[in-house]
N, C-alpha and C positions, 0 to 999 in steps of 0.2 A: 401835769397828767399826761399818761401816752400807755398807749396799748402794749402789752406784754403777753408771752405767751405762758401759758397755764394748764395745770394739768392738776385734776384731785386722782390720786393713785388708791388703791385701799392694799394693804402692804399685810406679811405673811401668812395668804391663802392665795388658793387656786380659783376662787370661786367670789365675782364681785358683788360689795356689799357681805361679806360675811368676816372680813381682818378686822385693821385697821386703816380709818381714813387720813389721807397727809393731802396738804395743798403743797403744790410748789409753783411758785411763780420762777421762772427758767432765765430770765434776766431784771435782778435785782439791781443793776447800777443805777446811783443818783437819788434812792430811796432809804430818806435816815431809822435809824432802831427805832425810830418813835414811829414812822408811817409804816414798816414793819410791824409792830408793835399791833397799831392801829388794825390794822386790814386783819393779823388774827385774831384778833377780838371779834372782829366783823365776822369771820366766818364760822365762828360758833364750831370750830373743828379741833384735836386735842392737842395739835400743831399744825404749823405752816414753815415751809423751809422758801429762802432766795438763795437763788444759786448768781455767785459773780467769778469774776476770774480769780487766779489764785492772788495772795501778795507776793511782792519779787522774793520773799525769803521763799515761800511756799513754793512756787515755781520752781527756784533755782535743786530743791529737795524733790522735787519730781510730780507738784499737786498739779490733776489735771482741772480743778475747779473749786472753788472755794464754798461752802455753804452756810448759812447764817439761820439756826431754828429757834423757831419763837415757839411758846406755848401761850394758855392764856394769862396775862399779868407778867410772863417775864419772857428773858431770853435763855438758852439752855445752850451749853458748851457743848455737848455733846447728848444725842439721842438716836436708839437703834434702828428706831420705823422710819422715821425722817431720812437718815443716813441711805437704806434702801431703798426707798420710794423715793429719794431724791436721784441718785442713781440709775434707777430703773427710769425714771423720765427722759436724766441727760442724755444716757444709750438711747433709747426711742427716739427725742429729740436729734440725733442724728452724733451724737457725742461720739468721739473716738480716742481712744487712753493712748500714753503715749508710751505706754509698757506692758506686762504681761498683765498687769495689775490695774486698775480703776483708782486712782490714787484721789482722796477726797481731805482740803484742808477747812478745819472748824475751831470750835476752840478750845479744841483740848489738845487739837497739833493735829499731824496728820495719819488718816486710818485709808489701811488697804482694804477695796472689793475685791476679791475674782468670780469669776461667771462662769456657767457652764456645770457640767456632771461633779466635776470637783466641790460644787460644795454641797451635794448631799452624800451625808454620812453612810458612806458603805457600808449595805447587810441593812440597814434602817426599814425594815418589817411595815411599810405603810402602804393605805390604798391610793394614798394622792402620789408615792414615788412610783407605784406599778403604774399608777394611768399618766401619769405627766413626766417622766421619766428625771434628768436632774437641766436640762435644759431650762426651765423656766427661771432657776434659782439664782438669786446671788450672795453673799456674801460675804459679812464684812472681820475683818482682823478685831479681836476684842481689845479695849484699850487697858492699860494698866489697872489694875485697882487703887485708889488713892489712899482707901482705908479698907483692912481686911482684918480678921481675927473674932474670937468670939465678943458676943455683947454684953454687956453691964446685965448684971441676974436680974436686977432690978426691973432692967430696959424689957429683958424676956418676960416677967413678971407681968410688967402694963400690959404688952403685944399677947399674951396670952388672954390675960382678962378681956381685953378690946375684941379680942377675935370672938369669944363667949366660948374659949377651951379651957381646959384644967393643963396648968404648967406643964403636969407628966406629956401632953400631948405631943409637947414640943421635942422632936427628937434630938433635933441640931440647929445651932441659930451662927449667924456670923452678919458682921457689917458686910457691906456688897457694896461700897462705895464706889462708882465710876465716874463721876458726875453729878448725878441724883444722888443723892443721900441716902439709900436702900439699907434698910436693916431687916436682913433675910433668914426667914423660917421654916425650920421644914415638921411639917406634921406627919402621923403614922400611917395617912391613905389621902390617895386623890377624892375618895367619896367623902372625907373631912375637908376637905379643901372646898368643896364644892358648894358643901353644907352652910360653908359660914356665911355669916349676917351680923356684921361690924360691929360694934357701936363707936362713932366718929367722934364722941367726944368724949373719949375715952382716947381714941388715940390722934387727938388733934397735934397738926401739927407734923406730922410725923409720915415718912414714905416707908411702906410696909412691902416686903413682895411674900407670898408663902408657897412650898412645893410641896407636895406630896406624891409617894409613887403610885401608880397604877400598877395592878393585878399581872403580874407575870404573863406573857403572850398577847396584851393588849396592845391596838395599835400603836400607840405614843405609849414613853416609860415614862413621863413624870406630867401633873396639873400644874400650873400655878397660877396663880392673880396676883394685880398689884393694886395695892391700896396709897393713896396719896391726898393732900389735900387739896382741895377745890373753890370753886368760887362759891358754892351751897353748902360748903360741909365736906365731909369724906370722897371720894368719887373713885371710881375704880377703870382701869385703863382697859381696851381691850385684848392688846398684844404689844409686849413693851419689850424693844430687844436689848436695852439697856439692860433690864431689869435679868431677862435671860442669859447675857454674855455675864454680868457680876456671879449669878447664882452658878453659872459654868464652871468659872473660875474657883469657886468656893467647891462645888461638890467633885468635881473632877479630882482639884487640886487634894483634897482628904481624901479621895477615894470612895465616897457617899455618892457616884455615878459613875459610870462605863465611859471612858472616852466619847464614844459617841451615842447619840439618843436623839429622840425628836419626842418636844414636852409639847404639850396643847394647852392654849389659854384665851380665853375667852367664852368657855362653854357656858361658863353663868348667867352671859349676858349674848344668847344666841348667836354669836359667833364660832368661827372656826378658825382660829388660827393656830398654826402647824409652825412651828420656831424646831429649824436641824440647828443640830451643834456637835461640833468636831475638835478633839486634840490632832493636832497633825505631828507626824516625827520630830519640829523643831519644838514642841511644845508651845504652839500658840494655840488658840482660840476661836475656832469661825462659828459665826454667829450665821445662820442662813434661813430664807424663806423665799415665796414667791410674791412678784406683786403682778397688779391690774390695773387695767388707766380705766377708770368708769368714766371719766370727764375732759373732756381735748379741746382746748378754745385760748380766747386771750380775756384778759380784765384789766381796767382802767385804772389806772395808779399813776 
């Protein structure tokens, strides 16, 4: 056991206690996936990331740190709040990248941050970018998709029924696979989105995300929530950037969104979180928000 230092971030909002909460413990060496494992169990929180150095592959490709995210019951190769609240820690903690870039390796290889104005989506119509300007933001390179294309009718089918819509609702559906297993829907309004009330055994088993658009002129263009399964049943996340960088990928890529946009999700469960997303000229993917350190200390491990 020995003191490490620690930080609970709450990850894309301006405002803390209203995102998502991440633990990260800022030096993870010497500690195996099972006491990993352990500790986020223990903190009842929707992850926990260890940051260690990179491996010498990851190094010699340019990682400036390596990250290891647990959820509860497993470990996860890649996830987008952990990713930036991990991030945002290592900079705070004193971290310095060894390029233009915040270069992060995990397990799905390695993903670029950049910082600064660049990752809020220019012309993005918000009140959190007039008052906080793009300084607070970071942002990460979205990963490949591993599975992309529409769903099994069938699959739309359950996902409609479980949601308590009628099939018609469903305007467009696609895997959103990144990592999580996300099978993504999109309904005919954010106030449908807002609306829903699951039924979990109905769609047990199963990672849902849903988007619907908001009212022309509103401050965010699209809701979404993400439904997943839990240790009680169905359980819903409160800002999931996984779940946003796949639904990017999908709605950009058909043309079902504007290059850039900033979606809001967590309004169901009195949260605010504010997810930018941008196609850049080479055609990648940035995934961005802001995060906050509510918690600055060390913990026994």
């Amino acid at each position: 056991m020995q003191q490490r230092p620690f930080k609970q971030v709450d990850v894309f909002t301006t405002t803390p206690y209203r995102g998502n909460p991440l633990g990260v413990v800022l030096d993870g060496t010497g500690l195996s996936a099972a006491e990993m494992q352990h500790f986020t169990n223990w903190t009842n929180l929707s992850e926990c990331s260890f940051l260690l150095p990179p491996t010498p592959e990851g190094a010699a490709a340019g990682a400036d740190y390596r990250v290891r995210i647990f959820c509860p019951g497993r470990e996860l190769p890649f996830a987008g709040h952990p990713t930036l609240g991990s991030c945002h820690a290592w900079l705070e903690a004193g971290g310095v990248p060894r390029s233009e870039h915040v270069v992060q390796e995990c397990g799905v290889g390695l993903v670029k941050l950049r910082r600064g104005e660049s990752a809020l989506p220019r012309g993005a119509a918000t009140r959190e970018a007039a008052q906080r300007g793009g300084d607070a933001l970071l942002a990460f390179a979205a990963p490949p998709l591993i599975k992309s294309g529409p769903l099994d009718e069938a699959d739309v089918q359950l996902i409609a029924r479980g949601l308590g819509v009628a099939r018609s609702d469903v305007t467009a559906h696609a895997w959103c696979d990144n990592g999580p297993n996300w099978r993504g829907v999109m309904l005919q309004s954010a106030e449908q989105v807002l609306a829903l009330q699951p039924d979990g055994a109905v769609l047990a088993g199963l990672d849902i995300g849903v988007v619907g658009p908001h009212p022309a002129g509103s401050d965010t263009a699209y809701e979404v929530r993400a439904f997943f399964p839990g240790n009680q049943g169905l359980a819903e996340d409160p800002v999931t950037g996984s779940l946003n960088a796949a639904l990017a990928q999908w709605l950009i890529g058909t043309g079902l969104a504007p290059e850039r946009y900033v979606a809001a999700q967590g309004t169901a469960m009195a949260r605010e979180g504010r997810v930018h997303i941008e196609r850049d000229a080479s055609g990648s993917i940035w995934v961005g928000g802001a995060s906050v350190t509510c918690i600055d200390g060390r913990v026994t491990l």
